[in-house]
C-alpha positions, 0 to 999 in steps of 0.5 A: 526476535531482535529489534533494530533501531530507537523507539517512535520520533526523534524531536529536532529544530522543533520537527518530529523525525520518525525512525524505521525499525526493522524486526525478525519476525520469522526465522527457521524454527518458526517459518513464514507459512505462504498460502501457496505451501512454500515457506520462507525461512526468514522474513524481517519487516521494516516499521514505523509508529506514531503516537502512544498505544493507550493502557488497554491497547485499544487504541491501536490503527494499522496503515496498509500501504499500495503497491509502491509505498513503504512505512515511512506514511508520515511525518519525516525522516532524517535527509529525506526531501519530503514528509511521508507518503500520507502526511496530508492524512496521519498526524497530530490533528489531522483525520487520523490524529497521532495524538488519539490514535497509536498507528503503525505502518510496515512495508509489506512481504515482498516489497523492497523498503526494508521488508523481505522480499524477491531482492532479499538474500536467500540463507539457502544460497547466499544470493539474492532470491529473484524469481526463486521467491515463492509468489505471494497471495493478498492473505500472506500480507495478512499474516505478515502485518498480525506478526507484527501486531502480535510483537508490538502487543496488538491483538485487536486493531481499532482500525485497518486503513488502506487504498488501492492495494492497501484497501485490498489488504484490509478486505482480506484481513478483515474476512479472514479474522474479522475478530481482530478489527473494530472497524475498517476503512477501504479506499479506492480499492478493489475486490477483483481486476478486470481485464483491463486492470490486468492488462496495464499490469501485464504490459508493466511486467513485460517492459520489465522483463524484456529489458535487456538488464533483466538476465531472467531475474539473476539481475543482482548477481550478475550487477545489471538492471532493468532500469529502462524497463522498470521506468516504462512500467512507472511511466505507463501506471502513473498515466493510470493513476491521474484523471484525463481532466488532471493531466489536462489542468496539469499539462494541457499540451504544454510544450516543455521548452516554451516552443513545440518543434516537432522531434522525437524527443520529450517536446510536450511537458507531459512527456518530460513530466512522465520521464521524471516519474520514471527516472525517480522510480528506479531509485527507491523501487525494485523491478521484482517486487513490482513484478510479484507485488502487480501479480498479487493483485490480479489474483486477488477475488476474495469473494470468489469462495462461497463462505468468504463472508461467513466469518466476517457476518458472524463477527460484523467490523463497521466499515468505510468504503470510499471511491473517486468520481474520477478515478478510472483504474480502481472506479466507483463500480469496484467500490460498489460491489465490495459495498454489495458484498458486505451489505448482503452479508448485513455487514454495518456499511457506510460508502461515499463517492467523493468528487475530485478531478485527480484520478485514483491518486485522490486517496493520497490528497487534502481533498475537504469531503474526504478527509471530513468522511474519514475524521467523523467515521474515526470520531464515532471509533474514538466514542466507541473504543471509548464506552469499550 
């Protein structure tokens, strides 16, 4: 296996920079098994830690990151504009405190932040993969991320974290080897889509795909891009994302230029708000991971097979499932029948439904009573490990 890139942070001007490093951690003596029966030949995975693993690595939480994210969760990096995408949760002193905990997080298979996936070069043909990437199911995340534990020399994890996809990744990791976790925190997750989950994903994927610039996919080689499709599927998830009461407080019906003159241009500020997500978007994402990452999730029901809990009932790991009141694309009902399923299964569980106006994006904010939810459950895991 090679190993790219410095260790952990580099200190500079008294601000900690972190480093994402990228590891082979399947090549073709030792293929990427997907749960489909496909195979890939190599698959690298970019990084990031913090924090120091302890001497009986026990120590050790594992960040699983939603659809659009990437390892970078916290902390920052040299040139970039801001901190990580969970900075408000990861680092010294703050719930998931980098001076206790050594955390790791990767950008999972299939994304486009330093991972393999649908953009990465195929060793077979020497051009991008496109829609020649095998699909990937939520187990294949999985299987990824303890590839990553093992070569980092974690084989128990203290704690999975994750919301929305994120918390997806850890209910599956969790039922299929609940022996490598203590504990488990899932947040504004969901165990299965309904339609309508599925539908907003569907509409995101056909903007894609109906883009002129998509060429069935062969995009890279021919040197177009899906950029006006890929910005529709932003614009329409990011609406997803925030409450009706956010968008109000945030917008209300703002025009964008001190006046409103009726036109079919971006008048109202939440029209130019939106734009910008979309504009943002094209540059640090990649139109066929969000086509392969979106699909994973509406075929994810790990509860469907009748013995999905056998495992984890034999091998109990504690966990925290955590909702939003305001949240309508993953709600509160999405959390409770993860809660049913663990607790039938006499799993240890503790649920909170945190009150906040902004919608499923909550999970990413500084809101009081969940960051105290989470620092007093990692508390109770940091006595354990303890005693341990």
């Amino acid at each position: 296996m090679h190993h790219n890139g410095a260790v952990g942070a580099r200190r500079d001007d008294d601000r900690e920079f972190t480093v994402t490093e990228t590891v082979r951690l399947f090549d073709a003596e030792n293929p990427l098994e997907l749960r489909s029966g496909a195979s890939l030949k190599e698959v690298d995975v970019a990084y990031e830690t913090w924090g120091s693993l302890n001497n009986d690595r026990s120590n050790a939480v594992f960040i699983c990151h939603a659809l659009t994210g990437d390892a970078h969760a916290a902390g920052w990096r040299k040139g970039a504009k801001r901190a990580g995408w969970w900075d408000t949760l990861i680092g010294p002193g703050k719930p998931v405190d980098t001076t206790k905990w050594f955390v790791v997080c990767a950008n999972l298979l299939g994304g486009c932040r330093g991972t393999t996936g649908p953009s990465s070069v195929n060793p077979a043909s020497g051009e991008p993969y496109g829609l020649d990437f095998p699909l990937l199911d939520m187990s294949d995340f999985v299987t990824v991320h303890r590839a990553l534990g093992h070569h980092l020399g974690v084989d128990r994890w203290a704690v999975l974290i994750g919301g929305s996809l994120g918390g997806m990744q850890v209910l599956q990791w969790t039922l299929d080897h609940p022996e490598d976790a203590d504990n488990a925190i899932v947040l504004a997750g969901s165990s299965r889509l309904t339609a309508q989950n599925i539908a907003f994903s569907a509409v995101g994927r056909q903007a894609i795909m109906r883009d002129s610039g998509f060429r069935g996919g062969r995009f890279l080689s021919e040197g177009t891009s899906p950029k006006k499709g890929l910005a529709v599927a932003r614009m329409m998830a990011h609406i997803t994302y925030l409450s009706e009461e956010a968008f109000s407080e945030k917008f209300g019906r703002a025009a964008q230029s001190g006046e409103l003159t009726p036109n079919f241009g971006v008048d109202f500020a939440v029209e130019s708000y939106l734009n910008h997500q979309g504009e943002a978007f094209q540059s640090r994402f990649d139109a066929l991971s969000y086509l392969y990452l979106t699909r994973v999730m509406d075929y994810f029901d790990p509860f469907a097979a009748p013995d999905a809990l056998k495992a984890l009932a034999s091998n109990a790991v504690k966990f925290l499932v955590m909702s939003f009141d305001s949240d309508w694309r993953f709600s509160t009902e999405h959390s409770r029948r993860i809660v049913r399923h663990l607790e039938g299964a006499r799993v240890p569980t503790s649920f909170r439904e945190i009150r906040s106006p902004w919608g499923h994006d909550s999970f990413l904010l500084s809101i009081p009573d969940y960051h105290d939810t989470i620092t007093a459950f990692l508390a109770r895991a940091a006595d354990e490990m303890g005693q341990r």
